[in-house]
C-alpha positions as CSV (number, residue, x, y, z in Angstrom):
1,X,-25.5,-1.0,-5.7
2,X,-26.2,-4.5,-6.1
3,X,-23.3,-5.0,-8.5
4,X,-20.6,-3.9,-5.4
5,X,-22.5,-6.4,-3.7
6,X,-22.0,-8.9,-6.0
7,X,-18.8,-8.5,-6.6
8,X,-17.5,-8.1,-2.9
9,X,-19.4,-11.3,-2.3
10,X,-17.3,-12.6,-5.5
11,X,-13.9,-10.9,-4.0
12,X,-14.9,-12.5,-0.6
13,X,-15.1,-15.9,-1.8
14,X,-11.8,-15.8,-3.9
15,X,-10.3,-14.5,-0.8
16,X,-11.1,-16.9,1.7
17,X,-10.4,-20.1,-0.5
18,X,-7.1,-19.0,-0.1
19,X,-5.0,-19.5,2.9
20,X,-1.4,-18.6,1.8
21,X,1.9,-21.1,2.5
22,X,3.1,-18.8,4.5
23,X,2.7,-16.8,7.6
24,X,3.4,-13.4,5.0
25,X,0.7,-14.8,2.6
26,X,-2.1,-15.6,5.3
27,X,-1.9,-12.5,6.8
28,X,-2.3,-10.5,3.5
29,X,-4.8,-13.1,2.0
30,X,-7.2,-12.6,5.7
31,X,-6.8,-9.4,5.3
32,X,-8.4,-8.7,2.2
33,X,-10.8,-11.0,2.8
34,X,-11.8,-8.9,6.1
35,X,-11.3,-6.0,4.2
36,X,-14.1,-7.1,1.7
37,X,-16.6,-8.5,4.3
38,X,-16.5,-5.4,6.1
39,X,-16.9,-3.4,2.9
40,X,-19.9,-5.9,1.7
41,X,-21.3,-5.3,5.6
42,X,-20.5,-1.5,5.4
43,X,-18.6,-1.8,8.7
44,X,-14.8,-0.7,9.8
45,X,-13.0,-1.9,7.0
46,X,-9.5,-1.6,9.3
47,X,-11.9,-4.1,11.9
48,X,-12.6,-6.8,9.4
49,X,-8.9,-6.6,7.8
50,X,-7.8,-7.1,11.9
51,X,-10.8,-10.2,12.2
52,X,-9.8,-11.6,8.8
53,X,-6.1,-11.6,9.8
54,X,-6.6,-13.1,13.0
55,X,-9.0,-15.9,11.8
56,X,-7.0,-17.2,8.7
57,X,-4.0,-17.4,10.7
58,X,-6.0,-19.0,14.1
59,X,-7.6,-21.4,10.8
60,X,-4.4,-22.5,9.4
61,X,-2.8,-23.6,12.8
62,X,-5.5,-25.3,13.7
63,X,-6.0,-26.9,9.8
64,X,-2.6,-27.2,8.9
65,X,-3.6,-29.5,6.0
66,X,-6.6,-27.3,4.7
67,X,-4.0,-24.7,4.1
């Protein structure tokens, strides 16, 4: 158990350290990152793909150099 903990925290990480160039990219990069919160939180996985969608794409409008 502690191993898919680690390595969803691992997966999370990689995930959210990148934004994408494109609109295509940050959508599929905040979703997996979502995906793998939720599944490190055992919550909705379909809910944190939605959250991690919205956030990296609300992120990179606002940070358009961070991206």
């Amino acid at each position: 158990m502690r191993a898919k903990s680690l390595i969803a925290a691992l997966s999370l990480c990689g995930l959210a350290a990148a934004c994408g160039d494109t609109t295509g990219e940050r959508v599929v990069y905040g979703a997996g990152a979502g995906a793998a919160g939720a599944a490190l939180l055992d919550a909705n996985l379909v809910t944190g793909a939605a959250v991690g969608v919205a956030a990296n794409l609300v992120y990179c409008e606002q940070n358009p150099r961070k991206c």
